[in-house]
C-alpha positions, 0 to 999 in steps of 0.5 A, spaced: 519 504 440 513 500 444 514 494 439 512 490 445 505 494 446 503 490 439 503 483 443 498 486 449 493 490 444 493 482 442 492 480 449 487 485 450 482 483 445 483 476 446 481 478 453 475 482 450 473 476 447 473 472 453 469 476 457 464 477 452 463 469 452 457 468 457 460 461 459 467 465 463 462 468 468 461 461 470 468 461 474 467 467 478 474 467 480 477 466 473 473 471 470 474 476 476 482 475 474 481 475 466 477 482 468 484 484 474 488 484 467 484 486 462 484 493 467 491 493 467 492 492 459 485 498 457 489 504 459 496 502 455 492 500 450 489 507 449 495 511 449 499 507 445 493 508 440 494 515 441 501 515 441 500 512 434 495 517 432 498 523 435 505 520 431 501 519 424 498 526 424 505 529 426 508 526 419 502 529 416 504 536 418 510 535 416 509 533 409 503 539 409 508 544 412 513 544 406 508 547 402 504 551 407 508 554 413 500 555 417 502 547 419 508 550 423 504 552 428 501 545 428 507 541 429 510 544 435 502 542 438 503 535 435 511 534 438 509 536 445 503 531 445 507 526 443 512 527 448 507 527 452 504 520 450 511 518 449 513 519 457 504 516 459 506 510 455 512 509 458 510 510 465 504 505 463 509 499 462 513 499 468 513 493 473 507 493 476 506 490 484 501 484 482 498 485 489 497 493 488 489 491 488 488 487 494 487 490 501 491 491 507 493 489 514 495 495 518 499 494 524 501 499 528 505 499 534 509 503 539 516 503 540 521 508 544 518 513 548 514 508 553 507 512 555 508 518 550 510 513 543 503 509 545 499 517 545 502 518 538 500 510 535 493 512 537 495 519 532 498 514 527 491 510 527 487 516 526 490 519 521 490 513 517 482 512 519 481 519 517 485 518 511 481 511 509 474 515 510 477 520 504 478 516 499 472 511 501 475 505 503 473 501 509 475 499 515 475 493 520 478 493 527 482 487 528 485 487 535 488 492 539 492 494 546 490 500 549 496 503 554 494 506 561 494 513 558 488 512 552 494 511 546 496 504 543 501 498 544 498 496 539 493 496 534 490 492 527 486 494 523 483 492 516 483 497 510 479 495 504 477 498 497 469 498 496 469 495 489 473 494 484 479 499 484 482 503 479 489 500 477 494 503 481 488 506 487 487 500 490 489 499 498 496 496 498 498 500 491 497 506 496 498 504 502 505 501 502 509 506 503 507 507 509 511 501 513 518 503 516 519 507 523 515 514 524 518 519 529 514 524 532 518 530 535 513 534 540 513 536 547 509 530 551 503 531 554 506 528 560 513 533 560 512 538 566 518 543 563 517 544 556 522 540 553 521 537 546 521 529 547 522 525 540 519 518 540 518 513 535 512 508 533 512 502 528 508 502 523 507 495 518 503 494 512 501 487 509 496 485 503 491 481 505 492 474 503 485 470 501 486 463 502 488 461 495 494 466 496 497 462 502 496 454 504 497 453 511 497 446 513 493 445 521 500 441 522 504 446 522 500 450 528 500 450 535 493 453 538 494 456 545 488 459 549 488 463 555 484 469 557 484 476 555 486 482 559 485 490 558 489 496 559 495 494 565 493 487 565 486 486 569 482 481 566 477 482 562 475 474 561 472 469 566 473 465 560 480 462 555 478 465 549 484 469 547 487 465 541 495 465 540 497 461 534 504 459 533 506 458 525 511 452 527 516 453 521 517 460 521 516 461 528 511 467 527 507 468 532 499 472 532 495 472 539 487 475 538 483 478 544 478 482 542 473 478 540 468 474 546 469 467 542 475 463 542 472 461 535 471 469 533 479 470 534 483 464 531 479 466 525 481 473 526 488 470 527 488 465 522 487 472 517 493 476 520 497 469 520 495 469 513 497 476 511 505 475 514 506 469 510 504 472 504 508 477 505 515 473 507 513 469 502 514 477 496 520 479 500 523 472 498 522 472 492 523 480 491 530 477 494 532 471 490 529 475 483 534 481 485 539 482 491 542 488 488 535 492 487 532 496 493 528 501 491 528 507 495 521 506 498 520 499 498 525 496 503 525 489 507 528 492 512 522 495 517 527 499 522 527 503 517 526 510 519 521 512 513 518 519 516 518 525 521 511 529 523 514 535 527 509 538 531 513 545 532 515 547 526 507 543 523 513 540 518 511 533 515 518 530 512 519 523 508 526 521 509 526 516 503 524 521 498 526 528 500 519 530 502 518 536 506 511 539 507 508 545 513 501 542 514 502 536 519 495 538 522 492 536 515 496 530 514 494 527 521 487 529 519 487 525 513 490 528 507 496 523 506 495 523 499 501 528 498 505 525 502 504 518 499 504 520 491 512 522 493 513 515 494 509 513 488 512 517 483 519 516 486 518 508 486 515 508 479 521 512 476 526 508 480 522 502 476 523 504 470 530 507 470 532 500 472 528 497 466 531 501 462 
């Protein structure tokens, strides 16, 4: 069992050498992936050197148990640890997501229900705020449309980890869930009568792609400018610096108005534009390496209706995992965790049901 870990405790140490040696650090970007992996590799190691050791003491045990029956007691402890181990290491190789470190490009934007849809973007928005500043990430407005009544058309924000992330902690390892269509049930505060509404917001997740993740070529752009307006269509720009960018090939499209030069939004555009090709790019190759395979929480298809907040029972439901909760105050108040470690744990045993 875990004859392949052999070969990655030798990468390990080869890449500990590597590190050591002054001259790597040279290539900032080369040594930066050299220590991504090593990352990756340090806890497998380790528990394949505890599962080792654990299954060593356990044979001792047993050879001692024959002439002394106090070692019993001994064996049942070593035999769940074991198990214990056996079960960490395998969860420890499954597939991971190579872009789970990266940061995130999160568009959130409303859908049926007009007015009311608009009103809980801005909840969407704010809990995901909230849910950022829990776990220490930061965040960076890219552009919005507010409606008439204080909510949002429309809204990006950039999520980004502080440092280096913990395997599995970074921004896109936990925030890729979060994609689909999410419903809300409520009585609107627009509604007179007291009648329960249910609307539904939009929510896309994309990792951040640098400029060495995607290459686009000016020619494949065509750079429309015009002037920015608010809320109900007012001007709020005596100038053209609202940016449209048009990536000819794939025909997405990305327009930028919130900042005040012409200059500041095509480079907020180019970053979006960037993150939705990289994120074509992913969903092809996940297509073209598995037709077959969909898991149940990472879909392509992003009409999905991936979760339920209730506000009269305060009930949080996530369709694609079966979780259910009664804290809807808290979840929108930031305390996701919960919510997205169902998915977590569904994806990751759906991954190593089909490696097996």
């Amino acid at each position: 069992m875990f004859e392949a870990v052999e070969e990655l405790i030798g990468e390990h140490a080869d890449l500990e050498k590597q590190l050591a040696d002054p001259a790597i650090h040279a290539d900032q970007a080369h040594a930066r992936r050299l220590n991504k992996r090593y990352a990756e590799l340090t806890p497998i190691v380790g528990a394949y050197r505890d599962w080792k050791r654990t299954g060593d003491d356990l044979g001792t045990a047993r050879e001692l148990a024959a002439d002394d029956p106090d070692f019993a007691a001994e064996i049942k402890d070593l035999e769940a640890r074991r198990e214990e181990l056996t079960e960490r290491l395998r969860m420890l190789l499954v597939p991971r997501d190579p872009s789970d470190d990266k940061d995130v490009i999160l568009e959130i934007k409303a859908g049926e229900g007009g007015d009311e849809s608009a009103l809980f973007a801005g909840d969407l928005l704010r809990m995901y705020l909230r849910y950022a500043e829990r776990t220490g990430w930061r965040t960076e407005l890219i552009q919005s449309t507010e409606s008439d009544l204080g909510g949002y058309k429309d809204v990006q924000i950039a999520v980004k980890s502080k440092g280096a992330p913990e395997p599995g902690q970074g921004v896109w390892a936990r925030m890729k869930y979060e994609g689909g269509v999410h419903r809300v049930q409520r009585v609107p505060a627009t509604e007179s009568q007291g009648r329960i509404h249910t609307s539904a917001a939009g929510v896309l997740v994309l990792p951040e792609a640098e400029e060495v993740d995607v290459e686009v070529s000016p020619n494949d752009l065509r750079i429309d400018v015009y002037r920015s307006s608010g809320p109900g269509g007012q001007s709020v720009n005596t100038t053209d610096s609202a940016v449209r960018i048009t990536h000819e090939p794939t025909g997405i499209v990305v327009s930028c108005q919130n900042e005040k030069s012409q200059l500041q939004n095509k480079e907020q555009a180019l970053r979006i534009l960037r993150a939705r090709l990289l994120a074509a790019a992913q969903e092809e190759a996940e297509r073209e390496a598995s037709d077959a395979r969909r898991s149940q929480v990472r879909t392509v298809d992003r009409s999905e209706r991936v979760r339920t907040y209730n506000f009269p029972e305060n009930r949080i439901s996530d369709h694609r995992v079966g979780f259910k909760a009664y804290n809807l105050d808290q979840v929108l108040d930031g305390e996701l965790d919960p919510v997205i470690q169902a998915c977590v744990d569904a994806d990751s045993a759906a991954k190593l049901a089909a490696s097996q």
